[in-house]
N, C-alpha and C positions, 0 to 999 in steps of 0.2 A: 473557568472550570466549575463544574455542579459543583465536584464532591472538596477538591483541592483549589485552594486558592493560588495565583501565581507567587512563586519567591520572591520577595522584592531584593534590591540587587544592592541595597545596604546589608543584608541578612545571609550572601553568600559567602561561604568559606572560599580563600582562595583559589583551592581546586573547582570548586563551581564556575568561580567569577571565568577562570584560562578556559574551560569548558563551553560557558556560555558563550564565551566568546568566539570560540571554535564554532559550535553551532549556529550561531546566529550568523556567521559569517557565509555558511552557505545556505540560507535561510530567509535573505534580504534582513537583516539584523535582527529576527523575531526567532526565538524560542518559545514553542506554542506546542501543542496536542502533545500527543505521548512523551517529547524530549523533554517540554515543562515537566511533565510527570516524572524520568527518569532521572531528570537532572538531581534530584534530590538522593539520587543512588548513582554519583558519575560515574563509578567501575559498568553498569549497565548504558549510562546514555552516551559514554565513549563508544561500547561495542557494538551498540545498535547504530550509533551513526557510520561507524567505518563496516558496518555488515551494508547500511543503507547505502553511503558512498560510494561502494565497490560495485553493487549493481547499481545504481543508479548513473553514476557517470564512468566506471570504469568495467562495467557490462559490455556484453556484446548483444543481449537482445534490443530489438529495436524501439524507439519509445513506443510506437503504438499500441506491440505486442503489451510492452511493460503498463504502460496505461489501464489495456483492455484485463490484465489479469490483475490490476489492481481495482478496478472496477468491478469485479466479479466478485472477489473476496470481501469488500467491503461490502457490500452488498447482502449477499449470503449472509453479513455477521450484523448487518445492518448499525455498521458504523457510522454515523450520522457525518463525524467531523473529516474521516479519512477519505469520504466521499467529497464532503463539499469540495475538499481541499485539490481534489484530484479530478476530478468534474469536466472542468474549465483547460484542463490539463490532457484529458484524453482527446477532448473536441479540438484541440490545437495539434495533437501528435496524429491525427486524421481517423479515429471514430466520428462516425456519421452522427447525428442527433437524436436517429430511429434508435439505434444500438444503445444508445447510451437510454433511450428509454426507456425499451425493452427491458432493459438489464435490472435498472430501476422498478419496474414495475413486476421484476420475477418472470417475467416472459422470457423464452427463448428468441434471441436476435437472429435477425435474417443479416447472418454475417455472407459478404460477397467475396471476401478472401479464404482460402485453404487452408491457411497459416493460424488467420482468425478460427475460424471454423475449428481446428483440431485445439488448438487452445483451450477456446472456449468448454470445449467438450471433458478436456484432461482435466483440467480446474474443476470442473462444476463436479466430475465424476470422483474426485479426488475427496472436495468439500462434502458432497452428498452421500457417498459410500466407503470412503476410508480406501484403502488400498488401491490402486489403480491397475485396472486388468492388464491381460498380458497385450492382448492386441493392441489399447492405448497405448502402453508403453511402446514398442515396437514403433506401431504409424510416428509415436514423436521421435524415438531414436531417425526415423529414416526421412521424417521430416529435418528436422532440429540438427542433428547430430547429437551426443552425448554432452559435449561443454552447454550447449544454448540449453538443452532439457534440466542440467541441475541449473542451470539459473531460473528458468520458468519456473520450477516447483521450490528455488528456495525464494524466487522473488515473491508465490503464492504464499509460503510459510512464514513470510516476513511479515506481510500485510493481513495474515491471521494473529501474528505477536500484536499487533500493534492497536487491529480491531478489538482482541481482548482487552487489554491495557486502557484504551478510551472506552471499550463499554465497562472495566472493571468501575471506571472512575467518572461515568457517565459525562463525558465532555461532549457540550453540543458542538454543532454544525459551526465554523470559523465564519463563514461567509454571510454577514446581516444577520445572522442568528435563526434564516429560515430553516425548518428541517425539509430536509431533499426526499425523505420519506417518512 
């Protein structure tokens, strides 16, 4: 981390250590970007992990959606690390390599799905102009249904918490230390 150096795990208080360990366990044993960061405050890296857990594996959107809207956000806020980290992770839940380009490069992606397509649009319209109009809302209500649309914009809201937090603390890119932009 640029700004924060990591804990070392002689130096955590017991609540960190049951913490860390919570985290790391759905982590492959690494506490890294924003949770290193929050771990230092567990009342926030408890909440933000079971707000993460809940959409991430006990969501009902599907990974590509989640993927595609975690790509957006990071992006947009030019997260270096939530990008790299997720990357790898979108191209495996079936974003194409154009899209993930595009995205990257601030382009509009020539999304071939519907689903993608209005996502992409709510997000970006969300990110870029604050309140989301009415017709948006609607097309996701009648797309999405109500349950799927508060996950999409809290899964977007999540990935803006987290973008802030890494760029507050300017933590590079996890992945070889390349920057993705």
């Amino acid at each position: 981390m640029a700004r924060l150096d990591p804990l070392p795990m002689e130096e955590l208080t017991p609540e960190q250590k049951a913490l860390h360990a919570v985290l790391g366990g759905t982590r492959k044993g690494r506490v890294s970007g924003p949770f290193a960061i929050w771990l230092r405050t567990p009342a926030i890296a408890d909440a933000a992990n079971k707000l993460t857990l809940a959409l991430r594996e006990g969501g009902k959107v599907e990974k590509r959606i989640y993927e595609l809207i975690v790509l957006i956000v990071t992006r947009h806020c030019s997260a270096r690390y939530a990008w790299s980290s997720h990357e790898g992770a979108a191209a495996a839940a079936g974003i194409s390599p154009d899209v993930i380009e595009a995205i990257r490069h601030r382009r509009k992606p020539d999304l071939k799905k519907d689903d993608e397509r209005l996502v992409y649009e709510a997000v970006t319209e969300i990110l870029e102009r604050g309140p989301l109009s009415q017709p948006t809302y609607d097309r996701m209500l009648k797309e999405f249904g109500l349950d799927l649309t508060i996950e999409i914009f809290t899964i977007a809201g999540l990935y803006s918490m987290v973008s802030t937090v890494l760029n507050g603390f300017d933590v590079p890119p996890r992945i070889g230390g390349e920057t993705p932009f």
